[in-house]
C-alpha positions as CSV (number, residue, x, y, z in Angstrom):
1,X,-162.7,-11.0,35.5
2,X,-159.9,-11.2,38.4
3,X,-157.1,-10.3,35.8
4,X,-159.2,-6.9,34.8
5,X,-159.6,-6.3,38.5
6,X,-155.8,-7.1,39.3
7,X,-154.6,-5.1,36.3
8,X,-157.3,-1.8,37.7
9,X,-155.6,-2.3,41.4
10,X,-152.2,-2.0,39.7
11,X,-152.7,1.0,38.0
12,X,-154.0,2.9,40.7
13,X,-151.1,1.9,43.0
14,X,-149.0,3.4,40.2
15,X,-150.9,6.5,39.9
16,X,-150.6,7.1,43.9
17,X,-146.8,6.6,43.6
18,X,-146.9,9.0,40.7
19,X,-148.9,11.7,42.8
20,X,-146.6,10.9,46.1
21,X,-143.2,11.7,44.2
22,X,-144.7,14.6,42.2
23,X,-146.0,16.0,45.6
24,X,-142.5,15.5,47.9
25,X,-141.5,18.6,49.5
26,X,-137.8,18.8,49.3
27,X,-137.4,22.0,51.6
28,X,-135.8,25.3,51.1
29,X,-132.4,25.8,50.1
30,X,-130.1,28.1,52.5
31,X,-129.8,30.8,50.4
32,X,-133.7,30.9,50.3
33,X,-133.3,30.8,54.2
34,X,-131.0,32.9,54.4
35,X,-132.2,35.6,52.1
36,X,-135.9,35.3,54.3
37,X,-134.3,36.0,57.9
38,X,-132.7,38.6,55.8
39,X,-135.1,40.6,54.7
40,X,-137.0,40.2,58.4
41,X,-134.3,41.7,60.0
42,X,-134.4,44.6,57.8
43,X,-138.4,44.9,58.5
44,X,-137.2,44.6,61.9
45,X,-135.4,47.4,61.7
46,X,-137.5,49.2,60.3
47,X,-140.2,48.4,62.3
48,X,-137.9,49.5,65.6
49,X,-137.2,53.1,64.1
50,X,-140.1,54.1,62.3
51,X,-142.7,52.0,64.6
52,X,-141.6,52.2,68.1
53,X,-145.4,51.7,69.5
54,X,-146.4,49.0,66.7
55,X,-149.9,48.9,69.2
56,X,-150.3,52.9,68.7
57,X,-150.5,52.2,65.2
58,X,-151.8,48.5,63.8
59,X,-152.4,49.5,60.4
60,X,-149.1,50.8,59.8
61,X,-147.5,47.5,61.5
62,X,-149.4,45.4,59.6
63,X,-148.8,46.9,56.5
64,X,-145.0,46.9,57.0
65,X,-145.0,43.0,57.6
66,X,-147.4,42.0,54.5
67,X,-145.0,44.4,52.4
68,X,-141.8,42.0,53.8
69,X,-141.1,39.7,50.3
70,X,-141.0,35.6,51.0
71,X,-138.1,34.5,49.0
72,X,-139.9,31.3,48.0
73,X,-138.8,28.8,44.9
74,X,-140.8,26.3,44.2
């Protein structure tokens, strides 16, 4: 009985291993960083000619920020 209980413990300390490797994040490369502030300084930009009073007009603020791509790999 100890043996089945022994081999049980053992393969769940392999499965968490398993999980914790598949599930490492290794971070984002520089070009992904760099491609990101990118883009944000181009909404930026934008934002500072076409929105000067971003408070005047929310909707239009937001909408230029959740229309900024993420350059995210995975």
């Amino acid at each position: 009985m100890m043996t089945e209980l022994d081999q049980a413990l053992a393969e769940i300390t392999a499965i968490r291993a398993q999980i914790a490797r598949s599930a490492h994040f290794r971070g984002y490369g520089p070009a992904t960083l760099a491609a990101t502030g990118g883009l944000a300084l181009l909404a930026a930009a934008a934002q500072a000619v076409w929105l000067p009073d971003p408070a005047g007009d929310v909707m239009a603020y937001i909408a230029l920020w959740i229309a900024t791509p993420r350059c995210h790999r995975r």
